[in-house]
C-alpha positions in Angstrom: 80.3 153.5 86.1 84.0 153.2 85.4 85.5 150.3 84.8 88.0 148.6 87.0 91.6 147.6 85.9 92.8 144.8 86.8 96.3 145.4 87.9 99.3 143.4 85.4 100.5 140.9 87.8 96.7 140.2 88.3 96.3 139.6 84.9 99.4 137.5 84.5 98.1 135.5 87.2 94.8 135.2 85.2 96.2 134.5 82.1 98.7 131.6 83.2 97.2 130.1 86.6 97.9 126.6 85.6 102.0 127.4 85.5 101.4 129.5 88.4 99.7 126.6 90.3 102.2 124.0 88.7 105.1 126.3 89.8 106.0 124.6 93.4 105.5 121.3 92.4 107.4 121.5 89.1 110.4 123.2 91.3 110.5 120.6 93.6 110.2 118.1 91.8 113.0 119.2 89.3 115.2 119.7 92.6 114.6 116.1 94.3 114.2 114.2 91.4 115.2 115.6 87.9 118.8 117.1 89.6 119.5 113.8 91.5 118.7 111.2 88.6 121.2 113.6 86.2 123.5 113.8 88.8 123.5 110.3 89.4 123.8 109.5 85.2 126.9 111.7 84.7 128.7 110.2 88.1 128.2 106.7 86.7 131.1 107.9 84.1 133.5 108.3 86.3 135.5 107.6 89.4 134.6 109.4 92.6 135.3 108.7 96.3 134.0 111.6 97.9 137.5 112.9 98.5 138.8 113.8 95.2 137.1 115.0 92.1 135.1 112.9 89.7 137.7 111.4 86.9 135.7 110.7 83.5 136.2 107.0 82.6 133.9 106.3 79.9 131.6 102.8 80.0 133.9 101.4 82.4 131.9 101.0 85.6 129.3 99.6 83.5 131.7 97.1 81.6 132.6 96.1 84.7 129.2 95.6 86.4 128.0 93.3 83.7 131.5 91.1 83.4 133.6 91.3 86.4 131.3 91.5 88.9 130.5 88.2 90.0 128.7 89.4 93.2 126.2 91.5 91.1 125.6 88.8 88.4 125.7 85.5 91.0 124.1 86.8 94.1 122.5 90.3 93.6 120.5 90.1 90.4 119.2 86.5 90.8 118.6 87.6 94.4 116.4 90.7 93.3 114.7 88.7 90.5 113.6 85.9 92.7 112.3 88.6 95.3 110.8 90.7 92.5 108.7 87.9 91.4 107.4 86.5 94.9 107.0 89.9 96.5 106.0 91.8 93.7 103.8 89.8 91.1 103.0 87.3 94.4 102.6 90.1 97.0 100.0 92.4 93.9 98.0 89.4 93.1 97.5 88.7 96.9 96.5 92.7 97.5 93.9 92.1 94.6 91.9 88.9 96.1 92.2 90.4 99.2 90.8 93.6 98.0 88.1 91.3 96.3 87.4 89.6 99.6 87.5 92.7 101.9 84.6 94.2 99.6 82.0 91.2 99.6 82.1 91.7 103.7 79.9 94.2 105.3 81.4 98.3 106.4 82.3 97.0 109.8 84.2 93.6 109.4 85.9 95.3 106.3 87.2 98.3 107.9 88.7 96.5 110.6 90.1 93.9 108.3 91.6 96.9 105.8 93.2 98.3 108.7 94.6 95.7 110.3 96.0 94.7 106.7 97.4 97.8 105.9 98.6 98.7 109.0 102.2 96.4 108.9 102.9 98.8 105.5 103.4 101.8 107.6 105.0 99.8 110.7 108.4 100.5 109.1 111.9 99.3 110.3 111.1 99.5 113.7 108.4 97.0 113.6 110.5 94.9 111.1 113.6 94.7 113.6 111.6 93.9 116.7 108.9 91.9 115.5 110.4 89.3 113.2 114.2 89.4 114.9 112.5 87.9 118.1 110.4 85.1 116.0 114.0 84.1 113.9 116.1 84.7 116.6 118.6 82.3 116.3 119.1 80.8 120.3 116.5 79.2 122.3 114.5 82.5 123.4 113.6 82.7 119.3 110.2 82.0 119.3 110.1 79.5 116.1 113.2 78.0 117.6 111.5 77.1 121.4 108.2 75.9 119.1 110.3 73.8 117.2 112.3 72.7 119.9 109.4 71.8 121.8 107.9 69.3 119.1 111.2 67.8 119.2 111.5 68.7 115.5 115.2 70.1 115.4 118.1 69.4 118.4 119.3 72.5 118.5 118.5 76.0 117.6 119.1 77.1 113.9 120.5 80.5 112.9 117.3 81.3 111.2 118.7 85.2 109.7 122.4 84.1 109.2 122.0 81.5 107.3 121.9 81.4 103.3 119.3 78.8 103.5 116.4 80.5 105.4 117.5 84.2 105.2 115.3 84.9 101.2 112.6 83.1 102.3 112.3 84.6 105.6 113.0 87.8 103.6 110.2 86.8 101.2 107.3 86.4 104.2 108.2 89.4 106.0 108.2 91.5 102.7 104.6 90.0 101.7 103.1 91.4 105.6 103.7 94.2 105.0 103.0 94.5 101.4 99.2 95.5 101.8 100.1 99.3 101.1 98.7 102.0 99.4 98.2 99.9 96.0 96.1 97.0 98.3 93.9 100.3 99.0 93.2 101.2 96.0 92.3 98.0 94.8 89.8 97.9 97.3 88.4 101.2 96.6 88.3 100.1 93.2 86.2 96.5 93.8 83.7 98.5 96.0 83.0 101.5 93.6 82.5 98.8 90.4 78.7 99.1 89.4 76.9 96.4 90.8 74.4 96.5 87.6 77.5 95.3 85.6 77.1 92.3 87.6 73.7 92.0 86.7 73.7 92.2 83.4 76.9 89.8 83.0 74.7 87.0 84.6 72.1 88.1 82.0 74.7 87.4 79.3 75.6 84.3 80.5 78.5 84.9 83.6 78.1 81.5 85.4 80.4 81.7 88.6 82.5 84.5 90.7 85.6 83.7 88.9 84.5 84.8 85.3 82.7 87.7 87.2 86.6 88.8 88.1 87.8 88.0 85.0 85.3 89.7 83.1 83.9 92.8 85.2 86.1 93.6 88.3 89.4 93.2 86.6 88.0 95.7 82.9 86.1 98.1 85.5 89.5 98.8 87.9 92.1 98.7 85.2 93.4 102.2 86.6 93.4 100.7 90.4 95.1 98.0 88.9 98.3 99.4 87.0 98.4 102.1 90.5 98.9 98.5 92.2 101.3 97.4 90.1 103.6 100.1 89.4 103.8 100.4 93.0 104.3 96.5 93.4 107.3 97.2 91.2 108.4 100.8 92.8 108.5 99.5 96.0 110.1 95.8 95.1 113.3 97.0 93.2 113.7 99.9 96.3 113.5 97.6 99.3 116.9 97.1 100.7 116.4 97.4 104.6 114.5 94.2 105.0 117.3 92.0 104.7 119.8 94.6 106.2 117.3 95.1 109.6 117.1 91.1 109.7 120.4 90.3 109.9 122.0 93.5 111.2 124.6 93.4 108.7 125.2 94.8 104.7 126.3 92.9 102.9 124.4 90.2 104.3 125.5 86.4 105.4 126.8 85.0 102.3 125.2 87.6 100.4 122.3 85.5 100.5 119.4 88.3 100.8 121.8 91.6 98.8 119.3 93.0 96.8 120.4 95.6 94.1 119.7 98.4 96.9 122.0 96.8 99.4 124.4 96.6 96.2 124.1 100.5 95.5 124.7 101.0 100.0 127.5 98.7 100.3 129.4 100.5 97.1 128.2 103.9 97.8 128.1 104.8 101.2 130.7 101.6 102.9 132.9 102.0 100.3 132.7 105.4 98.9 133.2 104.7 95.3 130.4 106.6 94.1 130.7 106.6 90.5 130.2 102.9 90.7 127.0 102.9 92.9 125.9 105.6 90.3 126.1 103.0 87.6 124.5 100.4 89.8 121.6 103.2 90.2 121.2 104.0 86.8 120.6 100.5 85.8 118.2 100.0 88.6 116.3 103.3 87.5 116.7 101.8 83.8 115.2 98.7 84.8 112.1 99.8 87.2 111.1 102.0 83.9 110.9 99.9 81.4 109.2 97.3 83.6 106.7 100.4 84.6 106.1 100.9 80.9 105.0 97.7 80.2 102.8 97.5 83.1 101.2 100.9 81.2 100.9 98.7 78.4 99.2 95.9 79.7 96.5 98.0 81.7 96.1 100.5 79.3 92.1 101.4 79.3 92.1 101.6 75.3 90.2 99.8 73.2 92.1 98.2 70.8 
């Protein structure tokens, strides 16, 4: 019988199908996000406005982020650290026991639950604006204000979203609904896939209550789920700038009071047009989410050591 040959782009395909397969992705994501982040490094050298070309000035925007800023180093960073650490590290240990909880109910309950939990991550700016504007509305139709007006706790209505006061916190509990995302759902996946024999045999050995079950079975057995969690946590933190902005209507917001490092980067790049500056700005926030993202690796790393 004779043999068959195999035409040469045939073979080629054969011979490198990973690369082949990898091709579109790799393209795409060299074009949306190797192309942009290089862009954005060699623009924070310079002055641009959009208008005329970009003039080469060294360290400068950086020097000047870091000592002459005072909105950046007074408002912005402390702003982003403080909602970092509620939203973030508050916002992934609450998707964890919530996970934990959804997966000692039964299918029904749970689903229900995870869905209804979820579903505020996905609501998006829409939701945001509507929603929580209505409830902090700052005359006597807000709906905290007429409760509160009602029990004769304040006189007269409070500008819940333009005031320095109330606007982080608010900014804070509106961040945390809707912070059951994709990273909550793994978690829960996680919990409910952890072999229940483990359990077992941890009793065995001498586990005496739920809490050193966590410590000692659920957290080890989802370590994967776990850092997915938290480098989203982080992702997502350091990236949010339209809660604020949708609240109040307004960048930079009242008193700068909820300007995250996001509403920094908006109000420099695209209000002002000085570009080369929000480049800097970007660069340190990109600087920042990474090495935070490596030590999250770190810290969840499944190795034995």
């Amino acid at each position: 019988m004779p043999r068959i040959r195999k035409q040469p782009g045939r073979r080629f395909v054969d011979r490198h199908s990973s690369f082949v397969l990898m091709a579109p992705y790799s393209a795409l994501f060299i074009l949306f996000i190797i192309i942009p982040i290089l862009a954005a490094i060699v623009l924070s050298f310079t002055d641009f406005n959009t208008i005329e070309a970009p003039a080469f000035n060294g360290l400068k925007n950086y020097i000047y982020l870091f000592t002459n800023d005072s909105v950046f180093m007074q408002k912005v960073l402390p702003n982003t650290l403080i909602y970092a650490i509620f939203v973030g590290a508050g916002g992934y240990v609450l998707s964890f026991f919530l996970a934990w909880s959804l997966a000692q109910l039964s299918k029904g309950p749970r689903t229900i639950l995870a869905i209804i939990f979820y579903v505020p991550s996905m609501a998006g700016g829409v939701l945001l604006s509507t929603v929580w504007s209505v409830i902090f509305s700052g005359d006597k139709r807000g709906l905290l204000n007429t409760l509160l007006l009602k029990l004769d706790v304040i006189d007269n209505p409070i500008q819940w979203l333009q005031s320095a006061e109330y606007l982080m916190p608010i900014m804070i509990v509106v961040a945390l609904w809707s912070s059951m995302g994709v990273g909550f759902l793994a978690m829960l996946s996680g919990v409910m896939n952890v072999n229940q024999e483990m359990y077992e045999a941890a009793y065995i050995d001498g586990v005496k209550n739920r809490f050193q079950e966590i410590i000692y079975i659920t957290i080890p057995s989802i370590k994967p789920q776990m850092l997915f969690g938290a480098v989203m946590a982080v992702v997502n933190t350091f990236k949010d700038g339209g809660t604020g902005v949708l609240l109040t209507g307004a960048n930079p917001t009242p008193d700068y009071a909820g300007q995250l490092i996001v509403n920094h980067i908006d109000d420099y790049g695209f209000i002002r047009y000085e570009m080369g500056y929000a480049s800097a700005v970007s660069v340190v926030l990109l600087v920042l989410i990474y090495v935070l993202s490596r030590g999250l690796s770190r810290v969840f790393s499944s190795d034995d050591e």
